[in-house]
C-alpha positions as CSV (number, residue, x, y, z in Angstrom):
1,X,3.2,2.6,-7.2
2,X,-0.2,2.1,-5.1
3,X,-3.0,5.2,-6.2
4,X,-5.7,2.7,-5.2
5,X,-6.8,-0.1,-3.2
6,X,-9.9,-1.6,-1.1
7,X,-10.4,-3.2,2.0
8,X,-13.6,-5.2,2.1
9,X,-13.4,-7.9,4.5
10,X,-15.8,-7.7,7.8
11,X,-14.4,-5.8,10.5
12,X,-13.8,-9.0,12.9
13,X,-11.8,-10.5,10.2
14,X,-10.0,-7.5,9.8
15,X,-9.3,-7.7,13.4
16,X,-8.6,-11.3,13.7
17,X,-5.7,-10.9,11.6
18,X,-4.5,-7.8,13.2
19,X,-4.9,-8.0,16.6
20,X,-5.4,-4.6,17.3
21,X,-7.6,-3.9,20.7
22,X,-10.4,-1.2,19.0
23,X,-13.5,-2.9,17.5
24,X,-14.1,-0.6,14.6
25,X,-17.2,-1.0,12.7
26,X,-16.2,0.4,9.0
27,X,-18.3,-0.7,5.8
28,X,-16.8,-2.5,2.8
29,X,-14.2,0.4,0.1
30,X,-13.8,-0.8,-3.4
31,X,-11.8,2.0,-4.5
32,X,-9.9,4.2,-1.5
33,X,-7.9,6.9,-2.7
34,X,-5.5,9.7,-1.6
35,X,-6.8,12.0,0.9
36,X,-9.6,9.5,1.5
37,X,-9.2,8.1,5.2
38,X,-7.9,4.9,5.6
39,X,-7.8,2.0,8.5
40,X,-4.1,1.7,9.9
41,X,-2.1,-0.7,12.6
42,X,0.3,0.7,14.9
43,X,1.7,-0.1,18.0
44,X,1.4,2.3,21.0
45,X,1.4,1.9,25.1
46,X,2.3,-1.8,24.6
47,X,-0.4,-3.5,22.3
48,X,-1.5,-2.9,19.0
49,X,-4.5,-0.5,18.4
50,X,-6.5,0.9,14.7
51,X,-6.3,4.5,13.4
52,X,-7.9,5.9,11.1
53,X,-5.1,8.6,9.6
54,X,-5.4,11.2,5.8
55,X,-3.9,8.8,3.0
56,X,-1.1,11.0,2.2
57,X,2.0,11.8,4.4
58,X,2.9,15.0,5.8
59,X,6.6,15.1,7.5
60,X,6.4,16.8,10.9
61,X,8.8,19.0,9.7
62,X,6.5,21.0,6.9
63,X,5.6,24.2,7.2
64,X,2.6,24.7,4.8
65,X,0.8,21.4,3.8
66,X,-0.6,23.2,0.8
67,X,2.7,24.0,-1.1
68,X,3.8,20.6,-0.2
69,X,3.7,17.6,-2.5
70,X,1.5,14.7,-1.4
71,X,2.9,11.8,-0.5
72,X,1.0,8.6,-1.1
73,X,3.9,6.6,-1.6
74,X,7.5,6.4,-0.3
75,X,10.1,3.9,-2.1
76,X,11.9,1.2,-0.4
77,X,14.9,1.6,-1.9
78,X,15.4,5.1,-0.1
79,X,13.0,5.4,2.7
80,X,16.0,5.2,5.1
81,X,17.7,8.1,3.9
82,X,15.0,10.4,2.5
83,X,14.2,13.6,5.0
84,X,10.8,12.4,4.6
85,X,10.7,9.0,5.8
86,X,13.8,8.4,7.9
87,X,12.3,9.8,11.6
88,X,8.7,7.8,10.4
89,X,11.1,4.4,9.3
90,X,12.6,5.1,13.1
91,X,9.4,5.3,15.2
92,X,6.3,5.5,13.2
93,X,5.8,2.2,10.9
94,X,2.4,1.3,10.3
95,X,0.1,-1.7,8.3
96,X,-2.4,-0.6,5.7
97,X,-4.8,-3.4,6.0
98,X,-6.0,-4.2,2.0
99,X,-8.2,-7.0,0.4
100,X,-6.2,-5.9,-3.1
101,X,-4.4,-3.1,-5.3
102,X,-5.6,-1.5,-8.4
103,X,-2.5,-0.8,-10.8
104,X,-3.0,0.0,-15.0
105,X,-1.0,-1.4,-18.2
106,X,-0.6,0.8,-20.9
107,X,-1.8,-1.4,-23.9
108,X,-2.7,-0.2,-27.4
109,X,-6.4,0.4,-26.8
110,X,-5.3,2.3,-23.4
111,X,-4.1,2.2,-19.6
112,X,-5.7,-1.0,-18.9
113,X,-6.8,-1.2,-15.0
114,X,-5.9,-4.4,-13.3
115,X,-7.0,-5.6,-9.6
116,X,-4.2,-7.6,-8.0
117,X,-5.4,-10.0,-4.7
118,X,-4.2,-12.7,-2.7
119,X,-5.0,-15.8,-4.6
120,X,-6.8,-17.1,-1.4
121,X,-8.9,-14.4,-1.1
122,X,-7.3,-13.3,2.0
123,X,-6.1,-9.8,3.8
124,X,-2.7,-8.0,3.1
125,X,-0.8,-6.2,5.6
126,X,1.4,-3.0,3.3
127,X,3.9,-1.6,4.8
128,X,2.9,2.1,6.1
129,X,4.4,4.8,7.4
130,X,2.6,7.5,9.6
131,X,3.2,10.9,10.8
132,X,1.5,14.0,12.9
133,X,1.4,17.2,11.5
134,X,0.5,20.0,14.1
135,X,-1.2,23.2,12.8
136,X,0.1,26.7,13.7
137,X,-3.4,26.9,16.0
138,X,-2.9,23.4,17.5
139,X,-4.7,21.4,15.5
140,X,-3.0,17.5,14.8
141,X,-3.9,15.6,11.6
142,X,-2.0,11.7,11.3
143,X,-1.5,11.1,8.1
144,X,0.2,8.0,6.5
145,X,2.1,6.5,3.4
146,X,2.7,3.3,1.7
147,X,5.4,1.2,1.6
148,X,6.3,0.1,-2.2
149,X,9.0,-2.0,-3.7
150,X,10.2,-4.0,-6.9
151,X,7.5,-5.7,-8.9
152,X,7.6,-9.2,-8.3
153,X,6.9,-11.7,-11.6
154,X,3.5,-11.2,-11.3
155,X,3.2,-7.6,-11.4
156,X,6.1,-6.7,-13.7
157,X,4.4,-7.0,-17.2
158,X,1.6,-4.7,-15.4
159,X,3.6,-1.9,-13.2
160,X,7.5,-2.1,-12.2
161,X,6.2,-1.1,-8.6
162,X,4.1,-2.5,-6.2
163,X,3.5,-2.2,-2.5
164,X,5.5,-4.2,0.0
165,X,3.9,-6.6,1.6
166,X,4.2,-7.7,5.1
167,X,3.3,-11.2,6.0
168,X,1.8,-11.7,9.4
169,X,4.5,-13.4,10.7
170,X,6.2,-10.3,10.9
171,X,3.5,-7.7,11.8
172,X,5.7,-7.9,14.6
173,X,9.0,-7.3,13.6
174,X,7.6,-4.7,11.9
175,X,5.6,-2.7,14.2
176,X,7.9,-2.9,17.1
177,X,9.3,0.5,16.4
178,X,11.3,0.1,20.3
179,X,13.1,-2.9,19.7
180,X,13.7,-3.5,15.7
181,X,15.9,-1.1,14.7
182,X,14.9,0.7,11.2
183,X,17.8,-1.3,9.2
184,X,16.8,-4.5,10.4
185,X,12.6,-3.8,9.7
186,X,14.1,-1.9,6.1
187,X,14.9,-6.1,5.6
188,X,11.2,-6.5,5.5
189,X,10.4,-4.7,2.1
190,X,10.6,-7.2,-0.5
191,X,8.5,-7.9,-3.2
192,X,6.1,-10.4,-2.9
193,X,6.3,-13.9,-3.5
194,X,5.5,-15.6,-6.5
195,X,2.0,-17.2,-6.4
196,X,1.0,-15.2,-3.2
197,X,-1.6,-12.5,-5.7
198,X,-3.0,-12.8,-8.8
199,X,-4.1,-10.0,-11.3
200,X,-7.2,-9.8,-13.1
201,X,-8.6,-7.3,-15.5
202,X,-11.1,-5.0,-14.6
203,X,-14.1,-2.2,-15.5
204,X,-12.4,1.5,-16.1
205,X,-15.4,2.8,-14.0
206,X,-12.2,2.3,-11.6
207,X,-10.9,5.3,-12.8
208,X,-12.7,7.3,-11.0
209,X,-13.2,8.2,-7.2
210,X,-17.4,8.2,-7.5
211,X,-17.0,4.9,-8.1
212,X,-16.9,2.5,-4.8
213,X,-19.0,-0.7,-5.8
214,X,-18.6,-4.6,-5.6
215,X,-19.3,-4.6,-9.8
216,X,-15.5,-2.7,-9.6
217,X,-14.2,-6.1,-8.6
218,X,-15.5,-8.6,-11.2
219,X,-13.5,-9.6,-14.1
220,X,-13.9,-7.7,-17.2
221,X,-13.8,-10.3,-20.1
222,X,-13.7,-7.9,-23.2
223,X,-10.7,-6.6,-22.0
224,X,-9.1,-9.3,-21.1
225,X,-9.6,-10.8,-24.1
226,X,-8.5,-7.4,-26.0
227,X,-5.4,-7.3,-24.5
228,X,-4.1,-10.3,-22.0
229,X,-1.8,-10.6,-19.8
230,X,1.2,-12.2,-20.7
231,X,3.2,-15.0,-18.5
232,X,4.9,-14.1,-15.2
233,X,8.3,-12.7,-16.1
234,X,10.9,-14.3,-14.2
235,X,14.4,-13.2,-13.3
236,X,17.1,-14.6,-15.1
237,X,19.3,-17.0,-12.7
238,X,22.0,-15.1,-10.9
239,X,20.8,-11.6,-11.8
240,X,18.1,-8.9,-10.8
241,X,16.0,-6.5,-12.7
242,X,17.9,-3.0,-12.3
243,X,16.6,-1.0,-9.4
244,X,14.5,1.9,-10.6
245,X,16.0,5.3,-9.3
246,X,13.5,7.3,-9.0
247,X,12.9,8.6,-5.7
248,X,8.9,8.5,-5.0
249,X,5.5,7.4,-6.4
250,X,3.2,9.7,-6.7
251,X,-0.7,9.2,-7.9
């Protein structure tokens, strides 16, 4: 699951890593959240370019966004075959550029909230997927969704989900919605890897959406000394952690 997360980084770095041909200027979000808009990458007319799309995906197909259920999230695991997803998974992937995720632990005192980040301080690509919804009178409205997968070791004794990650190496591969078919980009979602993010405890004043500071990102030490977070969990040789069969996240 992914209900929060902040991009922070300057624009230029933003862009540096993304290529995209815009030069947005966008300030620092320490806590973005459904509905909110949010900075996308796509590709279109041959290079790649940043949107700004509705946190929250609405098929193409829907008739009446406000009896529909809002879709932050779409799992990995069936994103190829749910009505949803499939056309998007075909010809509208996306990147959510993110400095970090916000995911809680339930713990004896509480849902303790955790910020997970690259260790190196760096910029994460999730996989997104986008759509356009056109209004009986006209109107159009993109709207997007993330990507989310297995927990890696990191994240399992916090969450069993997590947003898939997509390395720059294959911002490529999986933007290129006219020559990588969705089966072989579907080969992308995979949990991080192990000592790519680290998790540390943070304030609850997360918890809510009037709350978009830089204090949201500083360690909180009563908590982590309340309740700590054990080791990595890691597989057991020749076997996997059963896949969870649910069929979306929602916040």
């Amino acid at each position: 699951m992914c209900g929060r997360f902040l991009l922070t980084s300057p624009p230029e770095a933003v862009r540096r890593l993304f290529l995209y041909k815009e030069q947005p200027n966008f300030p620092a979000r320490y806590n973005i959240a459904p509905t909110q808009p949010v900075a996308t990458v796509r590709n279109e007319h041959g290079g790649r370019h940043f949107e700004l799309v509705r946190w929250g995906l609405i098929p193409s197909w829907v008739k009446d966004p406000a009896s529909f259920t809002l879709l932050i999230n779409g799992r990995a695991e069936t994103v190829l075959e749910k009505p949803s997803f499939r056309n998007s998974m075909r010809n509208c992937r996306c990147l959510f550029p993110a400095s970090g995720f916000y995911e809680w632990r339930r713990t004896p005192e509480g849902k303790q909230p955790f910020l997970i980040r690259p260790v190196d301080g760096g910029i994460m690509g999730f996989a997104g997927l986008w759509q356009t919804w056109s209004d009986p009178d006209g109107g159009d409205i993109d709207t997007a969704a993330i990507v989310t997968t297995e927990a890696n070791s990191l994240m399992a004794p916090i969450h069993n989900r997590m947003p898939a990650i997509i390395m720059p190496e294959q911002f490529d591969d999986w933007l290129d919605t006219a020559n990588v078919m969705a089966k072989d980009a579907h080969k992308l979602l995979r949990s991080a890897p192990d000592g790519y993010l680290e998790a540390i405890s943070v304030s609850s004043r997360v918890n809510s959406v009037a709350n978009d500071d830089e204090a949201l990102v500083e360690r909180d030490e009563v908590a982590a000394a309340k309740a700590p977070l054990p080791a990595p969990r890691r597989k057991k040789a020749g076997g996997e952690p059963p896949d969870n069969q649910g069929q979306l996240d929602l916040f």
